[in-house]
N, CA, C and O atoms as CSV, one atom per row, in Angstrom:
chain,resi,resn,atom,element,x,y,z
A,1,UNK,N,N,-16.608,24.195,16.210
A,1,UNK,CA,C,-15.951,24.186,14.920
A,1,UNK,C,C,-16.834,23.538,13.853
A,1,UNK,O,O,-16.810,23.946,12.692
A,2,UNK,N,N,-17.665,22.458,14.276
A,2,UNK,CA,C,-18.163,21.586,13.320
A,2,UNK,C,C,-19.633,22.555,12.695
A,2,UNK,O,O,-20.146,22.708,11.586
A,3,UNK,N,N,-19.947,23.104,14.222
A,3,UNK,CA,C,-21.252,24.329,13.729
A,3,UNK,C,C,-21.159,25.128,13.132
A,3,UNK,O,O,-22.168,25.695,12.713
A,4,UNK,N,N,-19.830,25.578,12.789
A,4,UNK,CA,C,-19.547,26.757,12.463
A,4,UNK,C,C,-19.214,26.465,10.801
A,4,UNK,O,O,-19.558,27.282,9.947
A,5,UNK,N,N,-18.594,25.361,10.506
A,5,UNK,CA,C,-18.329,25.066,9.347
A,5,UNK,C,C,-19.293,24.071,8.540
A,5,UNK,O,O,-18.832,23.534,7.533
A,6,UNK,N,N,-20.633,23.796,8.940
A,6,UNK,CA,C,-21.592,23.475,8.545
A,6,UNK,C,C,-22.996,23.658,8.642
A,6,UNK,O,O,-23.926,23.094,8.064
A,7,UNK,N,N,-22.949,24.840,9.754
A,7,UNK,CA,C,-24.273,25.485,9.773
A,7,UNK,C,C,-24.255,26.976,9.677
A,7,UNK,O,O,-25.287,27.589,9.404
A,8,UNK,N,N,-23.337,27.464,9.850
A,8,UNK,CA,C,-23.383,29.009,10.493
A,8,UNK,C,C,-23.877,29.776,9.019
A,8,UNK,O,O,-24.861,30.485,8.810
A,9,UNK,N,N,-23.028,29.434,8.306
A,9,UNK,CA,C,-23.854,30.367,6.861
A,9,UNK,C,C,-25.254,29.353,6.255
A,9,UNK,O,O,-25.981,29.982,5.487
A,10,UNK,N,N,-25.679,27.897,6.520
A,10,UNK,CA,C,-27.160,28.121,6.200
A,10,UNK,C,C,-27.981,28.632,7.021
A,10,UNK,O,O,-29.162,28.675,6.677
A,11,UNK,N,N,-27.766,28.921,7.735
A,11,UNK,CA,C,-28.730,29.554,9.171
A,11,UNK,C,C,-28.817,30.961,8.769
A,11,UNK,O,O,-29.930,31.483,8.690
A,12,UNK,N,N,-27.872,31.554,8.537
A,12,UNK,CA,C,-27.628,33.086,7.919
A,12,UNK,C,C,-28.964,33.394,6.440
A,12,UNK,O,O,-29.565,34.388,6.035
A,13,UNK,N,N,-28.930,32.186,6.113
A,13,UNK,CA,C,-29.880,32.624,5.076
A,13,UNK,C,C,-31.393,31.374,5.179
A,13,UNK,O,O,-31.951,30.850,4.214
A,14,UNK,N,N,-31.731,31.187,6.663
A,14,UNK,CA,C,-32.739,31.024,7.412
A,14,UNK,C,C,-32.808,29.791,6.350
A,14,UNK,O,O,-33.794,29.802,5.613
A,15,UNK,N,N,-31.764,28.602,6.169
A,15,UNK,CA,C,-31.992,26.812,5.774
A,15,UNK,C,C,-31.122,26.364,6.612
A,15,UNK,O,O,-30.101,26.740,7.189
A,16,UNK,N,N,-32.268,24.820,6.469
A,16,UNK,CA,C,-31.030,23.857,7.092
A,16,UNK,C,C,-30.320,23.539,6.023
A,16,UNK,O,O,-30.510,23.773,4.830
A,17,UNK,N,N,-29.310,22.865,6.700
A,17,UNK,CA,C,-28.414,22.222,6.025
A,17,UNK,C,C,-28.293,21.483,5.014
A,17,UNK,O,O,-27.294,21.424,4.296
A,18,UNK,N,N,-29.889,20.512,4.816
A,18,UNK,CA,C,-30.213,19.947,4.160
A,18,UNK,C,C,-30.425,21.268,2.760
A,18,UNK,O,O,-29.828,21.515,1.712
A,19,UNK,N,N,-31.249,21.671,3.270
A,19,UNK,CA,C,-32.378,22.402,2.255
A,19,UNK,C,C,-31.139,23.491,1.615
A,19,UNK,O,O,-31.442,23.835,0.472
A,20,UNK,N,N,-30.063,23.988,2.012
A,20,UNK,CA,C,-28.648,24.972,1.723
A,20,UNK,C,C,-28.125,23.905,0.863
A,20,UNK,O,O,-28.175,24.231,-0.323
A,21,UNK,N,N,-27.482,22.355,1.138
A,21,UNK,CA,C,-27.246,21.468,-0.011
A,21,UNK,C,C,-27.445,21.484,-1.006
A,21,UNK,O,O,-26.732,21.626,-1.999
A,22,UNK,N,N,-29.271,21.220,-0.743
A,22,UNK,CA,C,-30.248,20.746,-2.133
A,22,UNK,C,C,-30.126,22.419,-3.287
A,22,UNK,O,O,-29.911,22.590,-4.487
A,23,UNK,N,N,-30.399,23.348,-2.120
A,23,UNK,CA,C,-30.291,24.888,-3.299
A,23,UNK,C,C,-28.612,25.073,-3.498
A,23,UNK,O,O,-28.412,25.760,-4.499
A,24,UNK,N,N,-27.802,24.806,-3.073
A,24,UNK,CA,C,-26.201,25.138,-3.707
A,24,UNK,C,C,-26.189,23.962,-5.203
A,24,UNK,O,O,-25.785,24.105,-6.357
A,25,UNK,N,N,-26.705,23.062,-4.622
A,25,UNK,CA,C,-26.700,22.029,-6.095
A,25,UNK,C,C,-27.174,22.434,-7.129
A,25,UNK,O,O,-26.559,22.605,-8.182
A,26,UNK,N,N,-28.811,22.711,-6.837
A,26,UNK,CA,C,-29.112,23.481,-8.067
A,26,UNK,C,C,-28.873,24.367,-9.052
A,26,UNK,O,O,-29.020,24.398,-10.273
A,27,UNK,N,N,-28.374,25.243,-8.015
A,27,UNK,CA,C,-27.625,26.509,-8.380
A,27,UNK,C,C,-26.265,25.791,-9.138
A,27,UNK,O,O,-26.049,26.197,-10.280
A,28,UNK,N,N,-25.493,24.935,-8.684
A,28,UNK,CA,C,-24.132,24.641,-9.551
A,28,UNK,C,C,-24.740,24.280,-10.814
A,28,UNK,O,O,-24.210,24.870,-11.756
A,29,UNK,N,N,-25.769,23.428,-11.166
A,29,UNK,CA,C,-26.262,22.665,-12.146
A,29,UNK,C,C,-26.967,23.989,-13.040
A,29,UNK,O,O,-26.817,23.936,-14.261
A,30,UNK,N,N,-27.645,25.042,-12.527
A,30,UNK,CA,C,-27.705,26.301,-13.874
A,30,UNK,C,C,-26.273,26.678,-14.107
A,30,UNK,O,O,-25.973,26.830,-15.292
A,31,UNK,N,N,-25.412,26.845,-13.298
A,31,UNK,CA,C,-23.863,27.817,-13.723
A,31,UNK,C,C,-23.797,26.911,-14.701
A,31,UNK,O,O,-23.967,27.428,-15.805
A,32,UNK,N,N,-23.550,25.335,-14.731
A,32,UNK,CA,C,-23.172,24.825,-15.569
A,32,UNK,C,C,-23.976,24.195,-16.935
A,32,UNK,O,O,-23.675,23.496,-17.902
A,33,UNK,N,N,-24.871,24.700,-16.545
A,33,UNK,CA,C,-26.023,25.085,-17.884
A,33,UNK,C,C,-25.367,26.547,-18.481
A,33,UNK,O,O,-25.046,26.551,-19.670
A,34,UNK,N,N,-25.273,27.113,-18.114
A,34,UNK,CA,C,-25.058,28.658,-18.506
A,34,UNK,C,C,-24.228,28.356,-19.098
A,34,UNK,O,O,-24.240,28.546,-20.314
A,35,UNK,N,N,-23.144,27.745,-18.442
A,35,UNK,CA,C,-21.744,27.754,-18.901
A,35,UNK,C,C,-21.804,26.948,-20.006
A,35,UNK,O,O,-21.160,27.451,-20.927
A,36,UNK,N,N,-22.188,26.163,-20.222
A,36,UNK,CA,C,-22.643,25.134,-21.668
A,36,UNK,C,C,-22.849,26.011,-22.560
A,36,UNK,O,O,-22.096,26.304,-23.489
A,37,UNK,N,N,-23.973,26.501,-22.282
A,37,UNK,CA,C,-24.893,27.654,-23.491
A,37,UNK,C,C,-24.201,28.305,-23.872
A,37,UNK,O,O,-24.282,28.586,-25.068
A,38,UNK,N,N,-23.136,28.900,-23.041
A,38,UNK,CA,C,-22.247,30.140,-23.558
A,38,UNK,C,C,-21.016,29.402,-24.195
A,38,UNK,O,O,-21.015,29.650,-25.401
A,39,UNK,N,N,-20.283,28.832,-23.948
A,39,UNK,CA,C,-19.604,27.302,-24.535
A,39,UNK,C,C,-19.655,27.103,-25.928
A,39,UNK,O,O,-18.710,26.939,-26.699
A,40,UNK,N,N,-21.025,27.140,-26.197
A,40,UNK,CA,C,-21.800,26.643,-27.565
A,40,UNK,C,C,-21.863,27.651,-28.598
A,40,UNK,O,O,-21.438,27.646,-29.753
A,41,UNK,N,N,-22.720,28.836,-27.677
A,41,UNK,CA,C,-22.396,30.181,-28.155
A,41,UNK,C,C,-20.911,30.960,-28.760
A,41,UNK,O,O,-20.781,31.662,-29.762
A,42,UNK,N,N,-20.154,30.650,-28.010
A,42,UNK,CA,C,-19.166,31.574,-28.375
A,42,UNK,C,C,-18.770,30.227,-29.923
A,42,UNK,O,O,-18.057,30.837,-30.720
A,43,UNK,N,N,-18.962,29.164,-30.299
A,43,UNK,CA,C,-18.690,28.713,-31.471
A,43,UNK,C,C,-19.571,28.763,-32.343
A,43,UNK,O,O,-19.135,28.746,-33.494
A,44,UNK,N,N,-21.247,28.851,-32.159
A,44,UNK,CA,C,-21.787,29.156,-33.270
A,44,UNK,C,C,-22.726,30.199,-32.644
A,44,UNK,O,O,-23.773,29.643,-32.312
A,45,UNK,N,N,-22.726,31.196,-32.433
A,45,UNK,CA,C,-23.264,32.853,-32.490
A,45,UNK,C,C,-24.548,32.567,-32.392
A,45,UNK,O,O,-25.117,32.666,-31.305
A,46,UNK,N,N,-25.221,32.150,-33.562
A,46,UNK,CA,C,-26.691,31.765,-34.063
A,46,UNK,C,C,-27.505,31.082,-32.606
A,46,UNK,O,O,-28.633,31.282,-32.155
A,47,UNK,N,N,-26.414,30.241,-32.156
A,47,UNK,CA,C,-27.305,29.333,-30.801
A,47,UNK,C,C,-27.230,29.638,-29.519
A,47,UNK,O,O,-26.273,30.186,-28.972
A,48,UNK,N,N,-28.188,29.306,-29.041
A,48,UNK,CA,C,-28.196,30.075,-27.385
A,48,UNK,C,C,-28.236,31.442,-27.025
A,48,UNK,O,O,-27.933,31.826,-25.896
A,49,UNK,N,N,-28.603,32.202,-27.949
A,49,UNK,CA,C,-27.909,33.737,-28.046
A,49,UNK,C,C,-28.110,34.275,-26.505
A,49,UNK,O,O,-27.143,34.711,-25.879
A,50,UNK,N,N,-29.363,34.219,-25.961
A,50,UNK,CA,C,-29.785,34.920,-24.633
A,50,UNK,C,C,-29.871,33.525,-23.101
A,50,UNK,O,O,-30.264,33.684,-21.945
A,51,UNK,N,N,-29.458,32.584,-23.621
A,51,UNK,CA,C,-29.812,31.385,-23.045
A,51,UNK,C,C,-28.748,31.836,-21.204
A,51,UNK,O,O,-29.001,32.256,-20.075
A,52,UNK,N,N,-27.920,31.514,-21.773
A,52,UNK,CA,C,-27.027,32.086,-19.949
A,52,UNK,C,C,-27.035,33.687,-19.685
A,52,UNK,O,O,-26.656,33.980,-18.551
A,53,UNK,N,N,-27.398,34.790,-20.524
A,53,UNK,CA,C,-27.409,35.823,-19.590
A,53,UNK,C,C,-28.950,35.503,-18.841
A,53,UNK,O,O,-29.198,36.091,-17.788
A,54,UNK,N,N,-29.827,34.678,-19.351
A,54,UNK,CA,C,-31.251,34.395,-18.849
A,54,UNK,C,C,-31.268,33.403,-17.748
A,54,UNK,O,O,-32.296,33.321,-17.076
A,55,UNK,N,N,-30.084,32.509,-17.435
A,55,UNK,CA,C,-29.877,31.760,-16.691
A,55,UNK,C,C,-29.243,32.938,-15.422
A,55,UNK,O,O,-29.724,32.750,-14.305
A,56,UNK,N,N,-28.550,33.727,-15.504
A,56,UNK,CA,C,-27.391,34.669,-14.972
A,56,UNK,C,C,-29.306,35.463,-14.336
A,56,UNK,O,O,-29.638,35.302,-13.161
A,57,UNK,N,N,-29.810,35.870,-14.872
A,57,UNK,CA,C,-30.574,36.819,-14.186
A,57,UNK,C,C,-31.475,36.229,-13.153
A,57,UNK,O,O,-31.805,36.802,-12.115
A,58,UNK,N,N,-31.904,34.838,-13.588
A,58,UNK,CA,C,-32.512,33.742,-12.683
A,58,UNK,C,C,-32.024,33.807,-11.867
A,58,UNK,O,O,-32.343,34.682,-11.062
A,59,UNK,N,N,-31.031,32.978,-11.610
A,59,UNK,CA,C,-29.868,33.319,-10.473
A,59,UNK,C,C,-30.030,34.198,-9.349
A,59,UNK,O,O,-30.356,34.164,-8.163
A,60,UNK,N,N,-29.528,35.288,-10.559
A,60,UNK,CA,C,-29.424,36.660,-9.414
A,60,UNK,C,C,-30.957,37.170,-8.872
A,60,UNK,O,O,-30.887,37.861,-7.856
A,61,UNK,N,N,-32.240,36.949,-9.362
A,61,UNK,CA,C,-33.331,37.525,-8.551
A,61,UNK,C,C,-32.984,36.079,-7.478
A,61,UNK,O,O,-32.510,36.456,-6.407
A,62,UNK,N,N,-33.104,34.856,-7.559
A,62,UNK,CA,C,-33.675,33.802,-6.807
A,62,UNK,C,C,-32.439,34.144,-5.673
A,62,UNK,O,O,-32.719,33.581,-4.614
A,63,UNK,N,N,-30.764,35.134,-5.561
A,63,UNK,CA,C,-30.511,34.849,-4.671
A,63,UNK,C,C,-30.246,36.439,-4.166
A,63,UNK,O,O,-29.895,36.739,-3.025
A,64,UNK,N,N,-30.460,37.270,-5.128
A,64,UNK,CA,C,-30.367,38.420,-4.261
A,64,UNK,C,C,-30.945,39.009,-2.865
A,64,UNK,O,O,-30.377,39.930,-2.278
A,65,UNK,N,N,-31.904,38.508,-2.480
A,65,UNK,CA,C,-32.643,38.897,-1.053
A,65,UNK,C,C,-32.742,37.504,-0.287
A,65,UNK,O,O,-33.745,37.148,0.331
A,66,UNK,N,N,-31.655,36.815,-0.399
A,66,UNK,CA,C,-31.748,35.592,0.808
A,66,UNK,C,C,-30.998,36.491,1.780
A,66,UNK,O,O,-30.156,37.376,1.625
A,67,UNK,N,N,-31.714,35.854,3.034
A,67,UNK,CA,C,-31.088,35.731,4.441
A,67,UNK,C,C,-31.596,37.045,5.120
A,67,UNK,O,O,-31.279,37.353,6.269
A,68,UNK,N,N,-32.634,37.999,4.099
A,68,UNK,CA,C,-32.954,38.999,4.456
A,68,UNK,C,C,-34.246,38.763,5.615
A,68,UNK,O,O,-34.773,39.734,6.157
């Protein structure tokens, strides 16, 4: 139970546990960059204009081909 609910999906995308931590953190800390930028954006237009769909595409290359 304990393997299963703390290793089985970093192993799936070939990390330990440690190293699945350290990259889920990161990853929360751009969403919530993004999410700022766009935050900011939707009150003044002028700022951030491309800032989180540029965060959003980061993202998606750095996690589209894990575990492959």
């Amino acid at each position: 139970m304990i393997s299963r609910m703390f290793l089985e999906h970093p192993r799936s995308v070939n990390e330990t546990y440690f190293q699945h931590m350290c990259f889920a953190g990161w990853f929360a800390s751009k969403l919530f960059a993004a999410g700022f930028a766009a935050a900011v954006h939707a009150i003044f237009p002028n700022c951030f204009e491309k800032t989180a769909s540029g965060i959003i595409a980061e993202l998606y290359e750095r996690t589209h081909k894990r575990g492959d």
